[in-house]
C-alpha positions in Angstrom: -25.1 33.3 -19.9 -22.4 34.6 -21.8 -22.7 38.4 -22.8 -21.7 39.8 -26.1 -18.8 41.4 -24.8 -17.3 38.7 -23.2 -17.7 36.5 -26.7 -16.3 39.1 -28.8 -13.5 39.7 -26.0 -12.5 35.8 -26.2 -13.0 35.6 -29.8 -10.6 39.1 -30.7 -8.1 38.1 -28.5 -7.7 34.4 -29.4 -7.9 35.6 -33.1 -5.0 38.0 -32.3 -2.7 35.1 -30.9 -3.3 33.6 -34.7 -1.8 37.4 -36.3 1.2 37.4 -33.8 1.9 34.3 -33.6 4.0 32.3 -37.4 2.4 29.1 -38.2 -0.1 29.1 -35.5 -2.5 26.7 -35.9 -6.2 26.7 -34.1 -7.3 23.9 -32.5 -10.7 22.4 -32.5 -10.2 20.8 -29.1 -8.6 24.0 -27.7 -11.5 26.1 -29.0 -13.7 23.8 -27.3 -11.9 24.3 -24.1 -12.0 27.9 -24.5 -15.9 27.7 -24.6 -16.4 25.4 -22.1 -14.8 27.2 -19.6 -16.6 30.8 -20.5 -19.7 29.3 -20.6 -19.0 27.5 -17.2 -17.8 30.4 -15.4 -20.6 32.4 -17.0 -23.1 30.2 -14.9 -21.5 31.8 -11.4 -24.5 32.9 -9.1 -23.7 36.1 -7.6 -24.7 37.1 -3.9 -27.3 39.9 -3.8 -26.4 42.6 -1.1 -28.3 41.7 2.3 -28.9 37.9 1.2 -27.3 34.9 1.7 -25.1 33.0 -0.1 -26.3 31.1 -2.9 -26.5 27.7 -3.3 -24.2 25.8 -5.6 -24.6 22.8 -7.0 -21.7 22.4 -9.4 -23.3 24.5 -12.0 -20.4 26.7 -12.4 -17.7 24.0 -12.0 -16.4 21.7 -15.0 -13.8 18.6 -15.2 -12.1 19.0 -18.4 -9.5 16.1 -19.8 -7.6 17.4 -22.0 -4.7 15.0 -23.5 -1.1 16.2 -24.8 -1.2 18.7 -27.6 -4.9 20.3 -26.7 -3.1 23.4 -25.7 -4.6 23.4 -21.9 -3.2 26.2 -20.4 -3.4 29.0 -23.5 -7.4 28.1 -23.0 -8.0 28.1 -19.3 -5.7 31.4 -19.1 -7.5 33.1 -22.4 -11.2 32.0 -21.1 -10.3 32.1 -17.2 -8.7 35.8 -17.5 -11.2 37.2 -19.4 -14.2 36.0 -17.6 -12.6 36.9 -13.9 -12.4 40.4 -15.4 -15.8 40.9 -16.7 -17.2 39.3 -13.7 -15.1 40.9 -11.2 -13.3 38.0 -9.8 -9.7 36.8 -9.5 -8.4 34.0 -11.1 -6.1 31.7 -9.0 -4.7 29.0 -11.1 -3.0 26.0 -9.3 -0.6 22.9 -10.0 0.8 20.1 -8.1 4.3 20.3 -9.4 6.7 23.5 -9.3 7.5 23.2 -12.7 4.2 24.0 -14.1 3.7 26.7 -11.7 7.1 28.1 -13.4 6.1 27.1 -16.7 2.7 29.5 -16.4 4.8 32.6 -14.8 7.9 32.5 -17.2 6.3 31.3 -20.0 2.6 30.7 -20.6 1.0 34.0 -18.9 3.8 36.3 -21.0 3.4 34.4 -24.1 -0.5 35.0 -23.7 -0.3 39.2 -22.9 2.0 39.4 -25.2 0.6 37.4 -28.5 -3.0 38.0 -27.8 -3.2 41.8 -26.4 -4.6 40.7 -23.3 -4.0 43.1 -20.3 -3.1 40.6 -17.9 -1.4 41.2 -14.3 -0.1 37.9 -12.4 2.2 37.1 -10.0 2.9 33.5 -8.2 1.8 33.0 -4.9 4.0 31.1 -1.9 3.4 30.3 1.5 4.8 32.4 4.0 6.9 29.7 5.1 9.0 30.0 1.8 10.1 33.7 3.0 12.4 34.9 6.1 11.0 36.7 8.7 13.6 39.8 8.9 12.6 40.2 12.6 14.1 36.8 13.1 16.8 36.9 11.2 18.0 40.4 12.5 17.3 39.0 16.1 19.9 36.0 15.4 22.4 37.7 13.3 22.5 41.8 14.2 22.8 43.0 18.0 24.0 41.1 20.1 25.2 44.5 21.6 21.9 46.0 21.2 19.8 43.2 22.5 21.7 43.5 25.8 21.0 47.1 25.9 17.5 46.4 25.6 17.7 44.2 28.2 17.3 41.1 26.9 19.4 38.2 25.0 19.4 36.2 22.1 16.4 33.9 22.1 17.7 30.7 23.2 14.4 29.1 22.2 15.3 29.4 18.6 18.3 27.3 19.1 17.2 24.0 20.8 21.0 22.9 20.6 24.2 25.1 20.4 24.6 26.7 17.0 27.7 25.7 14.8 30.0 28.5 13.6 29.0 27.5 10.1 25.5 27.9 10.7 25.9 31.1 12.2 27.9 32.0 9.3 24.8 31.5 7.1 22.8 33.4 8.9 25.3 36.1 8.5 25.9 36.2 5.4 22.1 36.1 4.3 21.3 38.9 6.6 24.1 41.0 4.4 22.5 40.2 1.5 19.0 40.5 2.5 20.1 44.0 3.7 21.7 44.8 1.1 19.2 43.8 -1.5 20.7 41.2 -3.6 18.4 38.4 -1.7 14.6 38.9 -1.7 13.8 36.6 0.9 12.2 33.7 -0.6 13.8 30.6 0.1 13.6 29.6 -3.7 16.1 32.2 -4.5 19.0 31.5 -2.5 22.0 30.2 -4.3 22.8 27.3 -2.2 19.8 24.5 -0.5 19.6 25.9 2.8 19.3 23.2 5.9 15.2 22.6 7.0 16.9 23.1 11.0 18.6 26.7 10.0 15.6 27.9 7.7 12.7 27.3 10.8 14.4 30.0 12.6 14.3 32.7 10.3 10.5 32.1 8.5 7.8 32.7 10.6 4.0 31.4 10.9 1.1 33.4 11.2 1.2 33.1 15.1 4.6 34.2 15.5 4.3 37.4 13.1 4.2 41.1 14.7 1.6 41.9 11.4 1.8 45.2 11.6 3.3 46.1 14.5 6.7 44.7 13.4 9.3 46.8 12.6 10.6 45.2 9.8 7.0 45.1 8.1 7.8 47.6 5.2 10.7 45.1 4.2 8.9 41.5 5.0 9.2 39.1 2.0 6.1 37.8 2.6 3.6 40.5 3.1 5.4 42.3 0.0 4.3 39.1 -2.0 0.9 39.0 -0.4 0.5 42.7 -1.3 1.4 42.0 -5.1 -1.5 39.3 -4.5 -4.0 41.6 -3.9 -3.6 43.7 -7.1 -2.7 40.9 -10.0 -5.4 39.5 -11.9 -4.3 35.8 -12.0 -2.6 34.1 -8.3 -0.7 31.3 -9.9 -0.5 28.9 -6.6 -0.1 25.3 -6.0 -2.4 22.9 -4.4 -0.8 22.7 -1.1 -1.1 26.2 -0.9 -4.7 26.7 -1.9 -5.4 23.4 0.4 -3.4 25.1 3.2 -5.6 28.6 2.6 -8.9 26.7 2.5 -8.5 24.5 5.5 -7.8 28.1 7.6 -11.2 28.9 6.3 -10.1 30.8 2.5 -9.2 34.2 1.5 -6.2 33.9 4.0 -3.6 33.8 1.8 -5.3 33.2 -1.3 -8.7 35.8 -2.2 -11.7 34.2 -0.8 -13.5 31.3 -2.9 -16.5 33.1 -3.2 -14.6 35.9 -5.5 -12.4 33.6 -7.5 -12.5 31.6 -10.1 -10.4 28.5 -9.8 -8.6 26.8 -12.9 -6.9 23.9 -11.2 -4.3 21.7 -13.2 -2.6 18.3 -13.1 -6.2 18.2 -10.8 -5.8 14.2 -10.8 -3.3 14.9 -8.1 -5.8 17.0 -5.6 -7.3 14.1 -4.1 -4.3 13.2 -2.2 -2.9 16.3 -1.8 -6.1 17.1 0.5 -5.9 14.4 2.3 -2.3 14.8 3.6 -3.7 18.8 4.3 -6.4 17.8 6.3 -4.1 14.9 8.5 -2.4 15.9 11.9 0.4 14.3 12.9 2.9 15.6 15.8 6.0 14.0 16.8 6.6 13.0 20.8 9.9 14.3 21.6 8.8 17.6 20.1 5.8 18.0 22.1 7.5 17.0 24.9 10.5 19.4 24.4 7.8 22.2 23.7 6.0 21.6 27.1 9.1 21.2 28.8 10.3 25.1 27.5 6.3 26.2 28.0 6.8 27.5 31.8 10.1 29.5 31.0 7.9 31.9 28.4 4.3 31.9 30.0 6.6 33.3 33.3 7.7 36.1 30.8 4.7 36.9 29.7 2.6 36.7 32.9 5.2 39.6 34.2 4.6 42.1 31.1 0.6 41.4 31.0 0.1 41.0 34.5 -1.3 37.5 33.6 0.2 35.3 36.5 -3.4 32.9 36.8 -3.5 32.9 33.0 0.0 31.3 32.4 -0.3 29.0 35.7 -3.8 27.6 33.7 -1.7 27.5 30.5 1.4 25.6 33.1 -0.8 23.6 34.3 -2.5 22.2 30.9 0.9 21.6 29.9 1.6 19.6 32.8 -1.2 17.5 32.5 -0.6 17.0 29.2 3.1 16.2 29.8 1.8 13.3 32.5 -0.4 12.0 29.5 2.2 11.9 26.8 4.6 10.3 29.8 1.8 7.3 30.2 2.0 7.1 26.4 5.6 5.9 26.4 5.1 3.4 28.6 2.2 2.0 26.8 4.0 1.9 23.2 7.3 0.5 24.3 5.0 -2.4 25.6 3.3 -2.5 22.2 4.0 -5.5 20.1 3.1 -3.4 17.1 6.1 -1.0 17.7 8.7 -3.5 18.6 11.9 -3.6 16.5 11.7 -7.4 16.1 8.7 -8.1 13.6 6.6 -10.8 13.3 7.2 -13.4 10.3 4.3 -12.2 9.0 5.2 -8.3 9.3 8.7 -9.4 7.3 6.6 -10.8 4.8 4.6 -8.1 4.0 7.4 -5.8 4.0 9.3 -8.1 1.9 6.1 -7.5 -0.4 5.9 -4.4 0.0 9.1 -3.6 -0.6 9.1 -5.2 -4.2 5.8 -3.8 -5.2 5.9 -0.2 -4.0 6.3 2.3 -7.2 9.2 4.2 -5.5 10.5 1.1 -3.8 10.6 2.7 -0.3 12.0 1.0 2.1 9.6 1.7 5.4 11.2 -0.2 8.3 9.8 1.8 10.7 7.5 0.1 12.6 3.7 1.5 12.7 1.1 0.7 15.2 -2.4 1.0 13.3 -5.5 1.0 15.2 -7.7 -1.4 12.9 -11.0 1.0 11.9 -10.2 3.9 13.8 -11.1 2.2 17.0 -9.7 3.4 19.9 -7.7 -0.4 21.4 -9.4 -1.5 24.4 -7.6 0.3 27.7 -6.6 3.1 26.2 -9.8 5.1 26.2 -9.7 7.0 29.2 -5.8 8.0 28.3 -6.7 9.2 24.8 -9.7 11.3 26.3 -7.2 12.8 28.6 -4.4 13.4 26.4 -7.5 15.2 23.9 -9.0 17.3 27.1 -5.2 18.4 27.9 -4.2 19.4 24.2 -7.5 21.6 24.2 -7.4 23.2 27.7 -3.5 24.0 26.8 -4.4 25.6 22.8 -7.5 27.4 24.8 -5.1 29.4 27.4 -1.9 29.8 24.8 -4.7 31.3 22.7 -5.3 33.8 25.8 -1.7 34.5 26.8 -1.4 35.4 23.0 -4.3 37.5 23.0 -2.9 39.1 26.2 0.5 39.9 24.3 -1.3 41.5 21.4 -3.2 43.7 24.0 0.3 44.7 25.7 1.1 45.3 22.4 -1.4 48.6 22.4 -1.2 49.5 26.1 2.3 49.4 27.1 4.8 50.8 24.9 7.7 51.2 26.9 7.8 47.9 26.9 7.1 47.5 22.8 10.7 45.7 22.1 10.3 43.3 24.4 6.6 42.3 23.8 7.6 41.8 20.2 10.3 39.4 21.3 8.3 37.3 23.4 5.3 37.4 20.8 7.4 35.9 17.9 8.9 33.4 20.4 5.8 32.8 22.0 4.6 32.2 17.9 6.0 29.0 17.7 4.3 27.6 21.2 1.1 28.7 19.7 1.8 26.4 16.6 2.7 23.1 18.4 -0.4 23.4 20.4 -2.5 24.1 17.6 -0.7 21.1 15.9 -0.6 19.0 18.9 -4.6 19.3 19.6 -5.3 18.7 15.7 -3.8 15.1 16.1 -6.1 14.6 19.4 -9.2 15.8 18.2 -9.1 13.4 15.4 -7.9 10.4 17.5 -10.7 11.3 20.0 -13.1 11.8 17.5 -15.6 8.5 17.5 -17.9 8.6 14.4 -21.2 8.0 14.3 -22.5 4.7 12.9 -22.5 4.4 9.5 -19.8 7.0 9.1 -16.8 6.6 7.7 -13.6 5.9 10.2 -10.9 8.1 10.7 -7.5 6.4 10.1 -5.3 6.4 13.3 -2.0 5.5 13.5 1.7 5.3 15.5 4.9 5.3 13.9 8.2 4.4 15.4 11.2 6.5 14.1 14.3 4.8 15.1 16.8 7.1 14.9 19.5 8.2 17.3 16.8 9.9 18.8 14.1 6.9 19.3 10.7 9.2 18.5 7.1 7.9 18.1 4.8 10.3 15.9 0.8 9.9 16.3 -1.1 10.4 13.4 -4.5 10.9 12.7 -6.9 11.2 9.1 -9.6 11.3 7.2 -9.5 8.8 4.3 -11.4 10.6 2.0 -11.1 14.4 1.5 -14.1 14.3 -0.7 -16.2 16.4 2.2 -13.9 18.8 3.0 -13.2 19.9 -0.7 -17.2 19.7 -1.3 -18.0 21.7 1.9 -14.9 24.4 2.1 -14.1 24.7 -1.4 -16.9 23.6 -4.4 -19.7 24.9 -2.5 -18.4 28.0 -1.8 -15.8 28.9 -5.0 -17.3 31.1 -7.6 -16.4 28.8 -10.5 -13.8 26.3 -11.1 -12.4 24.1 -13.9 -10.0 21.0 -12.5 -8.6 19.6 -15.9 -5.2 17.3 -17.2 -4.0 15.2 -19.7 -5.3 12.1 -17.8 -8.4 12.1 -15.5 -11.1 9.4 -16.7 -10.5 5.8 -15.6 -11.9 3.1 -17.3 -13.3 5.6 -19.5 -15.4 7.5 -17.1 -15.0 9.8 -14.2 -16.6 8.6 -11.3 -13.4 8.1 -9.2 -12.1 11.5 -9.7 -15.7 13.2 -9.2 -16.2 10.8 -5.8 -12.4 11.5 -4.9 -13.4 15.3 -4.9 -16.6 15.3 -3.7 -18.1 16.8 -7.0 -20.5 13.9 -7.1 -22.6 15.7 -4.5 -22.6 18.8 -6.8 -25.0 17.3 -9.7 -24.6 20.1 -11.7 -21.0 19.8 -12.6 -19.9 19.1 -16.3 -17.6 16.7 -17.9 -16.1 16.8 -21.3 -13.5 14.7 -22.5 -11.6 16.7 -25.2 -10.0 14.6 -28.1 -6.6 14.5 -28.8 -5.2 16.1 -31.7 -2.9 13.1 -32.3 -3.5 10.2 -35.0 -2.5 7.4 -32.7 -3.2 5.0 -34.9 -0.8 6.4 -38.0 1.7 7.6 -35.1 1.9 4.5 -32.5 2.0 0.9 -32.1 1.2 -1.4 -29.0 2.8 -4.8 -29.0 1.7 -7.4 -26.3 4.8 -9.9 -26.6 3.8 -13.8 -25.7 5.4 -13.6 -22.1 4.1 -16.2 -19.9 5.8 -15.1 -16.5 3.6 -13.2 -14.0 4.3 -10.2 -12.1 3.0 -12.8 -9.5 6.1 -14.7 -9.4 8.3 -11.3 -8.9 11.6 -13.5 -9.8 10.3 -15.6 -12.6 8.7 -12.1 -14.3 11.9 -10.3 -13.5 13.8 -12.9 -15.6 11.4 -12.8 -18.1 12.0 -8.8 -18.5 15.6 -8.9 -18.7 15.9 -11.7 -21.2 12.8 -9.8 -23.5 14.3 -6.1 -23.4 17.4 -7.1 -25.7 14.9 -8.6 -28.1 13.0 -5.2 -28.4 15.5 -2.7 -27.9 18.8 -2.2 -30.6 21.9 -1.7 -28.9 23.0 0.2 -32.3 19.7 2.4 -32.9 20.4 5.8 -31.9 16.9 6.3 -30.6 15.5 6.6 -26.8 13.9 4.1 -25.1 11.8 4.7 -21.7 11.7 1.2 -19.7 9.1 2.1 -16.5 9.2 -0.3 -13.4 6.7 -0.4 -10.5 9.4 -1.2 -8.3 12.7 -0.6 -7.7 13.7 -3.4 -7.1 13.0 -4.8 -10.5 14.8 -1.9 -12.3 18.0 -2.6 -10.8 17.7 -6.6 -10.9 17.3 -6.3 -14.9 19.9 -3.7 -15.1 22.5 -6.3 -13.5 20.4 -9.2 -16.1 21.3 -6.8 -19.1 24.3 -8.1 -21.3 27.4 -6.5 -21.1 27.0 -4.2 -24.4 24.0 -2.7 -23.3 25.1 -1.3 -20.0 27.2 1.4 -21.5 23.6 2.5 -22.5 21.5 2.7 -19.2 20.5 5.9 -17.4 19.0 4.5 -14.2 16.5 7.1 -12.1 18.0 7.6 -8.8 21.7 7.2 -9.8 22.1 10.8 -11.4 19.8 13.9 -11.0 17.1 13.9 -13.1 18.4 17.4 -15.1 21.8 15.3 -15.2 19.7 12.2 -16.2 18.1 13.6 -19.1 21.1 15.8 -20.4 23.3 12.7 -20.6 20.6 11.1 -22.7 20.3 13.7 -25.2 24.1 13.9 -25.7 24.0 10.1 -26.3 21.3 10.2 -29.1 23.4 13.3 -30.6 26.1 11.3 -30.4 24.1 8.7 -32.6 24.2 6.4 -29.6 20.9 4.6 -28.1 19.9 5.7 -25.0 17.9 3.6 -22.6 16.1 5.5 -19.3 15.3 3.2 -16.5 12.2 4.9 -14.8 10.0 4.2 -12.0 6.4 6.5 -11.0 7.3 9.8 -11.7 9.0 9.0 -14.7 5.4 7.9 -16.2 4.0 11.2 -15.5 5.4 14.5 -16.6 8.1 13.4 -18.8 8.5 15.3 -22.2 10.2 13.4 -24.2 9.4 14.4 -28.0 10.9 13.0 -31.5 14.2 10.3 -31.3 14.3 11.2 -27.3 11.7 8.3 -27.1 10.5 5.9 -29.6 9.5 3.4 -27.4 7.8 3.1 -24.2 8.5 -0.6 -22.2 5.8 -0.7 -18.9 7.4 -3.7 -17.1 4.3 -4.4 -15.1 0.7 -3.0 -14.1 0.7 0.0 -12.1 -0.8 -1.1 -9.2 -0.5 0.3 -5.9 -0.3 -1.9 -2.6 -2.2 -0.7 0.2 0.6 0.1 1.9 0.3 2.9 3.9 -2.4 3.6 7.1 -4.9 5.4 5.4 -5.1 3.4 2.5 -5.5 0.0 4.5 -8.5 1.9 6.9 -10.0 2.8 3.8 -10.2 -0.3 1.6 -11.5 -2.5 4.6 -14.3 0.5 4.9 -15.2 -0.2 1.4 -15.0 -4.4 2.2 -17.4 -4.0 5.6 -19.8 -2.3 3.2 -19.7 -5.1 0.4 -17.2 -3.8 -2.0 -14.1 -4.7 -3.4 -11.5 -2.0 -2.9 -9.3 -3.7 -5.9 -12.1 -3.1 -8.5 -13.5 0.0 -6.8 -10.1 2.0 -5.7 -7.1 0.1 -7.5 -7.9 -0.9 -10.7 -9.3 2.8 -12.0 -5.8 4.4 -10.3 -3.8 1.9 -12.8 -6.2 2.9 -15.6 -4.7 6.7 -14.9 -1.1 5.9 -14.2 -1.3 3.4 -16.9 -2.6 5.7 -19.7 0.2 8.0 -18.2 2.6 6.5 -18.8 1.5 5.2 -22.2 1.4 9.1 -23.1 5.7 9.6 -22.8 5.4 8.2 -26.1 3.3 10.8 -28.3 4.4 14.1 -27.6 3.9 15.7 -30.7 2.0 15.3 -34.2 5.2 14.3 -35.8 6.3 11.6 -33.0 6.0 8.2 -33.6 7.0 4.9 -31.8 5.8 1.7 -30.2 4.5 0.7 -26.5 5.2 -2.8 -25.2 3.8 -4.1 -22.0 5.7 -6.7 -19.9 2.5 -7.9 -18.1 0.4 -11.3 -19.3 -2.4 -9.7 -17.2 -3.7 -7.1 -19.7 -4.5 -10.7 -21.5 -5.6 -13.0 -19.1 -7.6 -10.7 -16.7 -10.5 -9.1 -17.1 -9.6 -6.0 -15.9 -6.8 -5.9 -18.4 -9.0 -5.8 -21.1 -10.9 -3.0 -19.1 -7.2 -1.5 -19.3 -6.5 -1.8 -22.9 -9.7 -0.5 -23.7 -8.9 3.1 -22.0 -5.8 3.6 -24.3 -4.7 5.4 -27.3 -6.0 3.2 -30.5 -2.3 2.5 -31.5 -2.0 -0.2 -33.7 -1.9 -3.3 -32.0 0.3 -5.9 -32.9 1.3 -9.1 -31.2 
């Protein structure tokens, strides 16, 4: 239950934004927000000294949808702040997209200390593979002279071909500023994008790292952020971040669950970001190469720790696992699945898929899925041989690492050198760690009745022909209810768009909240008079997205109809594929192709500035978007009075976990297009329906392309989940 102090501590403080703040107006829908979320949190069970943890059942976790204009992040900031600091918790606060994250550190979090007199402390949290190790960087950069006075040279294993003089001229020069202080370290900071190949050998993973033994600890970009961490009030992360710190078993890089309160937005998105954290996948020439290089360190460190049987155990693992991975190759070259000449049926669905996927991504790499998880008949004794290998090898590099640490605190003399070979050693320990991930899923045979694990090979044909072995859940509803909900002191997952079809069931079985009965829902109402402020017109095309070329012709003969050439107003045209968007764009007639700004052909911030010069310029302005454009897109006033959706959102089945999962759901009876793909179009659609109403003054009219909101059920299920515009047509 709330206590006085905390209601007259929200209520002051939220009253004092009002004072500060010219023309501020409260919200009843924010308000509501604000009191949800206190009176959530204040429903945390605390764990008694000497007992065990309680048991949680969702009653301190809500699901808040909030639509445009509520005010979101003012309220789970105001209530979320307050009640971490009256309860003794920290609040970490995560988003799927960097922007937001910089929106709440530049903006939202100094707007709110300042405005409302709330004592606030934050600071945003990255992984430590967004920092430089200095150790590394000094080891490829400084002392060349010095290393081989210590006796030893440049690690070779850092470079696995010679380096270029302009990559070592990087290096350099980022070493001279990092010295020097004008760089911090973070990657995010650098002036100029710096190459994935170059940026691996300077960061560092948690095996790697010296801790604090290094030398360079008092000046390491990453535990200087993670020691801000531990004395801000509010950890503004992202959810690859906090999925990355829970699936290591929380309070890693993050505080622990059980002493934070979570306020988790654009939460829509978490489903799927889980997943793709709790996947393995490892790559074969990799592994290979790592094995391969494995004997030249293990022989190193078997001389400094006196560990010869130790690293002949760890030799011989990676042998055996070497011979496995060896038998491998000669089973997938033989693999029809894999070949470079696809079946007519393959073309055809890539055809399909090609024209139907929302970022119209070309995948012509061929992938080898195993239908249901099932391990294909013959290859049973090789995949429990390749999973016994990957283990025995992570057990002994586990040991030999141990064995360095210990050397670490017996044999000084020998410190420099230790440290060396343990960040080197750093990255072995990480392959096989990601190496027996992959092959203690695709060994893993559930129990009947259970769900399958997706499993899968791809072929990368490149000038290096690679195969990459994946392995998945294809749901991450368990491991979010098990390592996150059940153990997090509160939470609150919330954005502008998170019922489907007017409920939400998918997002609370997507998360796993559905085994928590005690969490809340509230729907929040918007603060917008659609019906004054919008329109929705449903034109009399007869086409079907069906017949991709008739409906494509149909599009680019309706969008002169509805858009002036000579109003200088924005219009936002979305297509599901890009394929589409650049057929109608060559359809258009002549005068309106002056007009076009076409995602993918400019940079978005170049995109977007172009448009607003045009509509200054009291030109129209027409945006060609596909997916991401219908999410996240502000857009207020003249920069969009009209919204075009060229088709249904749907999304094809088109990747490995997806296609496991809907014929999981069609063994058990169901159909995955009613269960799994007609609520995700219910989101995306209502999506991006919202670019159009931004603000209580904008105005403007949605038209959808798509006879199937008519003459399909589910489109009336559609319809029925958007704003009440006024509908005409």
């Amino acid at each position: 239950m709330l206590t006085d102090l905390e209601k007259n501590a929200i209520r002051d403080h939220y009253h004092n934004i009002g004072k500060n703040l010219p023309n501020f107006r409260p919200r009843a829908a924010q308000r509501e927000m604000i009191a949800a979320i206190a009176n959530t949190f204040a429903r945390t069970q605390t764990r008694e000294e000497g007992q065990e943890a309680p048991k949680r059942e969702g009653e301190s976790i809500i699901v808040i949808e909030g639509p445009t204009g509520v005010g979101k992040s003012l309220a789970y900031l105001l209530a979320g702040g307050i009640m971490a600091q009256t309860r003794g918790k920290r609040l970490i606060v995560s988003s799927a997209t960097i922007a937001l994250q910089e929106q709440l550190v530049e903006r939202d979090l100094p707007f709110l200390v300042e405005k409302s007199g709330l004592e606030l402390t934050f600071a945003l949290a990255k992984g430590r593979g967004r920092y430089l190790c200095p150790y590394k960087l000094y080891q490829l950069t400084q002392g060349n002279a010095q290393q081989s006075l210590l006796g030893f040279e440049t690690p070779a294993v850092l470079w696995d071909s010679k380096p270029k003089p302009e990559e070592l001229a990087l290096l350099n020069n980022m070493s001279d500023e990092f010295s020097a202080r004008r760089f911090n370290g973070d990657r995010d900071t650098w002036p100029e994008k710096i190459d994935d190949g170059i940026w691996f050998k300077i960061t560092n993973d948690r095996h790697g790292c010296l801790k604090a033994a290094c030398p360079n600890r008092s000046e390491c970009p990453f535990y200087l952020a993670r020691d801000t961490l531990e004395t801000v009030d509010v950890v503004v992360a992202n959810h690859d971040l906090l999925l990355a710190d829970i699936s290591m078993g929380g309070g890693v890089i993050l505080p622990a669950p059980e002493n934070s309160f979570y306020c988790i937005d654009e939460a829509h998105h978490l489903p799927k970001k889980a997943l793709s954290q709790f996947a393995a996948e490892h790559s074969w020439n990799t592994a290979v190469w790592s094995l391969e290089k494995l004997p030249q360190i293990t022989a190193k460190i078997a001389a400094v720790a006196d560990k010869t049987e130790l690293a002949n155990l760890a030799d011989e693992a990676a042998a055996s696992l070497l011979d496995s991975l060896h038998e491998w190759q000669f089973h997938l070259a033989e693999a029809p699945e894999l070949s470079l000449m696809p079946s007519e049926n393959e073309r055809s669905t890539f055809r399909q898929n090609e024209r139907e996927s929302d970022f119209g991504r070309k995948n012509s790499d061929p992938v080898w899925l195993w239908q249901d998880g099932q391990i294909p008949e013959g290859l049973e004794t090789l995949v429990q041989n390749t999973g016994v290998a990957a283990r025995s090898l992570l057990k002994h590099v586990y040991s030999l690492n141990d064995a360095l640490s210990g050397c670490r605190r017996d044999k000084e003399q020998d410190s420099a050198l230790i440290d060396r070979l343990s960040t080197e050693f750093g990255m072995f320990v990480a392959r096989a760690e990601q190496i027996s991930a992959v092959w203690d899923l695709i060994s893993t045979v559930p129990a009947e009745g259970e769900e399958p694990l997706a499993k899968w090979i791809t072929r990368r044909i490149d000038d290096k022909n690679d195969y990459v072995f994946n392995a998945s859940p294809i749901s991450s509803a368990g491991h979010l209810a098990n390592s996150l909900w059940r153990r997090a002191a509160g939470a609150v997952l919330t954005s502008a768009t998170l019922q489907s079809l007017g409920n939400f069931n998918l997002l609370l079985r997507q998360t796993g909240l559905v085994w928590l009965p005690e969490t809340a829902t509230l729907a929040l109402k918007s603060p917008f008079d659609f019906e004054k402020q919008g329109e929705l017109y449903l034109p009399p095309i007869y086409a079907s997205p069906k017949d991709p070329v008739a409906h494509t012709a149909a599009v680019a003969e309706w969008l002169p109809k509805l858009i002036a050439a000579d109003q200088a107003i924005g219009t936002l045209v979305l297509f599901s594929s890009r394929r589409q968007m650049q057929e109608v764009a060559l359809r258009l007639p002549d005068d309106y192709l002056p007009l076009l700004l076409i995602q993918g052909e400019l940079p978005k911030t170049v995109l977007l500035q172009r448009h607003y010069e045009a509509l200054k310029a009291g030109n129209a302005s027409i945006i060609f978007g596909l997916d991401s454009f219908a999410e996240g897109l502000d857009l207020p006033g003249e920069a969009c009075v009209q919204v075009i959706i060229a088709k249904l959102p749907f999304s094809m089945p088109d990747n490995p976990i997806e296609k496991t999962q809907n014929r999981w759901i069609e063994q058990r009876g169901g159909n995955p297009f009613i269960e799994i793909t007609v609520p995700e179009a219910s989101i995306k659609l209502v999506q991006a329906v919202g670019r159009l109403i931004r603000t209580e003054q904008d105005y403007g009219r949605v038209t959808i392309l798509d006879n199937r909101v008519k003459t399909q059920r589910y489109g009336q299920q559609l319809l029925a989940c958007l704003p009440p515009f006024k509908r005409i047509g």
